[in-house]
Backbone bond lengths (Angstrom), bond angles and torsions (degrees), N, CA, C in turn:
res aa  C-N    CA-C-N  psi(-1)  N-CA   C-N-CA  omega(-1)  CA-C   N-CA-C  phi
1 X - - - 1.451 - - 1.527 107.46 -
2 X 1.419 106.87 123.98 1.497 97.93 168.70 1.336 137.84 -59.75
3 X 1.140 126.72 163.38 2.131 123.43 170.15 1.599 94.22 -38.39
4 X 1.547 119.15 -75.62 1.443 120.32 -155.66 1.385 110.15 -63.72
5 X 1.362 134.69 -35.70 1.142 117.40 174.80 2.026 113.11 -75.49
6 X 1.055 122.83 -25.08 1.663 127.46 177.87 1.616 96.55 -65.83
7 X 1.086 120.71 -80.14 1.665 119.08 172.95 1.555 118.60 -22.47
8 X 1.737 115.84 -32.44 1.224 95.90 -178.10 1.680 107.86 -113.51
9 X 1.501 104.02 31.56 1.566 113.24 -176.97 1.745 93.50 -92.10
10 X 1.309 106.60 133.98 1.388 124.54 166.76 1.813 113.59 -100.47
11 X 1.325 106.96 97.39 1.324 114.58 175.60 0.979 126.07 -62.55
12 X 1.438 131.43 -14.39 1.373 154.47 160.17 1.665 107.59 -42.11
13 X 1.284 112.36 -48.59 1.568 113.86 -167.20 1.246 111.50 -66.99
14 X 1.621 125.35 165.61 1.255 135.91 -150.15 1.176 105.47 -145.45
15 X 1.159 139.16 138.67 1.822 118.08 169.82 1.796 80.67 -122.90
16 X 1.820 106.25 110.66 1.066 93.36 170.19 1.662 120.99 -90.63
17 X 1.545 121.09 -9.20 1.428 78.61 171.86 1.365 129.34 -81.54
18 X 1.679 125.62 21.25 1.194 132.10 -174.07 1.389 82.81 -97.25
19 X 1.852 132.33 -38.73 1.539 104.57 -179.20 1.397 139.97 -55.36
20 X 1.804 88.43 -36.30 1.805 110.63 174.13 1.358 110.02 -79.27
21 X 1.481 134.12 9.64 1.590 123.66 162.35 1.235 97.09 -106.87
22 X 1.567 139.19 -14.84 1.330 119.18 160.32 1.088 123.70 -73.86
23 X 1.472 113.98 -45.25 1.487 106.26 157.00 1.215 145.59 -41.63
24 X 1.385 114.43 -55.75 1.987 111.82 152.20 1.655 101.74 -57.53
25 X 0.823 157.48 -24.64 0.966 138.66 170.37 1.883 118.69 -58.36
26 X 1.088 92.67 -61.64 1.875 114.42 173.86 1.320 91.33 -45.53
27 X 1.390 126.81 -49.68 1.914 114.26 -164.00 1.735 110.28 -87.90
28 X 1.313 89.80 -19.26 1.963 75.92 171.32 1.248 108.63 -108.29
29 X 1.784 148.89 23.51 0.993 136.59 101.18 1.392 147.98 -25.45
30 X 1.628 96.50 -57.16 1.718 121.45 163.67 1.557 103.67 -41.03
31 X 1.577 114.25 -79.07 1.518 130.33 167.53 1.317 105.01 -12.36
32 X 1.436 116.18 -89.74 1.196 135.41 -165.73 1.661 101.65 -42.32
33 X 1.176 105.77 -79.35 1.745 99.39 -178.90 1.264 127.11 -44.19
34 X 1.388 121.21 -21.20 1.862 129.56 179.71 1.823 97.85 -77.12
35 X 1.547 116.40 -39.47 0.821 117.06 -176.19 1.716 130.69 -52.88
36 X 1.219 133.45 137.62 1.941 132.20 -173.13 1.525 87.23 -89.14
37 X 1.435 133.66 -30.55 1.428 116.29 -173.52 1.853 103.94 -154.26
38 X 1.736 98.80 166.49 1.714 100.38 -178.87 1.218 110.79 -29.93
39 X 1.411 116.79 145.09 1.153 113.40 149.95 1.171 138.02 -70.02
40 X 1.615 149.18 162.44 1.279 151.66 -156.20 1.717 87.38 -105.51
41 X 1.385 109.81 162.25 1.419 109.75 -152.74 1.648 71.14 -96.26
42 X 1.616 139.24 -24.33 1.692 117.51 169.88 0.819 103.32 -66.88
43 X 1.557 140.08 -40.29 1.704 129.51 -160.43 1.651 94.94 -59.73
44 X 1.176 121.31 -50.83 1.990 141.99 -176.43 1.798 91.91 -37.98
45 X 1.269 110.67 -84.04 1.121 100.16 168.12 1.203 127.98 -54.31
46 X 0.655 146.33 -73.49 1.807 133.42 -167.98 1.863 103.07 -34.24
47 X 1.046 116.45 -28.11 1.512 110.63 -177.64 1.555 113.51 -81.89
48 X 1.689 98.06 -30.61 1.729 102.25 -177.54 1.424 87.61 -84.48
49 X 1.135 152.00 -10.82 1.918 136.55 -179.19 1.677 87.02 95.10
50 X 1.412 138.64 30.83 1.123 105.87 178.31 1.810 105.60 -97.05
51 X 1.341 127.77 160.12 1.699 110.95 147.05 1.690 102.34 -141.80
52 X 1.141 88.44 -164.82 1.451 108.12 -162.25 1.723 106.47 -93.90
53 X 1.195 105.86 138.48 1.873 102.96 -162.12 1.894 85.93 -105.10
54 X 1.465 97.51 164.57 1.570 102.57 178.03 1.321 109.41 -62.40
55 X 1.340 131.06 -25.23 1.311 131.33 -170.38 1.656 99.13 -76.13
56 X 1.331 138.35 -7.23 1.694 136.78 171.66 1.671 105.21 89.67
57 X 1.561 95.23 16.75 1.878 100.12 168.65 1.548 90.76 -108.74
58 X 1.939 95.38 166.66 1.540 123.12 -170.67 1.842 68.59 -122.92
59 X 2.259 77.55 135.87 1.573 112.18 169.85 1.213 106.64 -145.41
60 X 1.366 94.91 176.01 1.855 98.06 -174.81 1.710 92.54 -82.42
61 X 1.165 120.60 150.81 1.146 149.54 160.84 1.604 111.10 -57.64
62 X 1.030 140.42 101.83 1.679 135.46 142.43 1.538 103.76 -12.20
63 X 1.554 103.02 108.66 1.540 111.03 169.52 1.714 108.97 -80.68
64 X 1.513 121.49 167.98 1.438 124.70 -157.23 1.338 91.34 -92.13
């Protein structure tokens, strides 16, 4: 990276949805390793916040 482009980099910035895919990422690692065997593709979801809608589709869950 050059001088002029670093000087006008703001380290401050965030790209959060790259934070919130590391984060589900970090928690279904955790999961996975606590786990004695595969996980069940519900156990998978329940860790990503997903469930099952009345219509027989998987959605994200309403976070708290």
């Amino acid at each position: 990276m050059d001088a002029v482009r670093q000087q006008n980099l703001d380290l401050r910035v965030h790209d959060r949805v790259a934070l919130d895919e590391i984060e589900l990422y970090a928690e279904m690692l955790s999961a996975v390793a606590s786990a004695e065997r595969p996980l069940t593709i519900a156990e998978i979801d329940m860790v990503l916040g997903v469930r099952q809608s009345e219509a027989g589709r998987r959605e994200l869950a309403p976070q708290d």
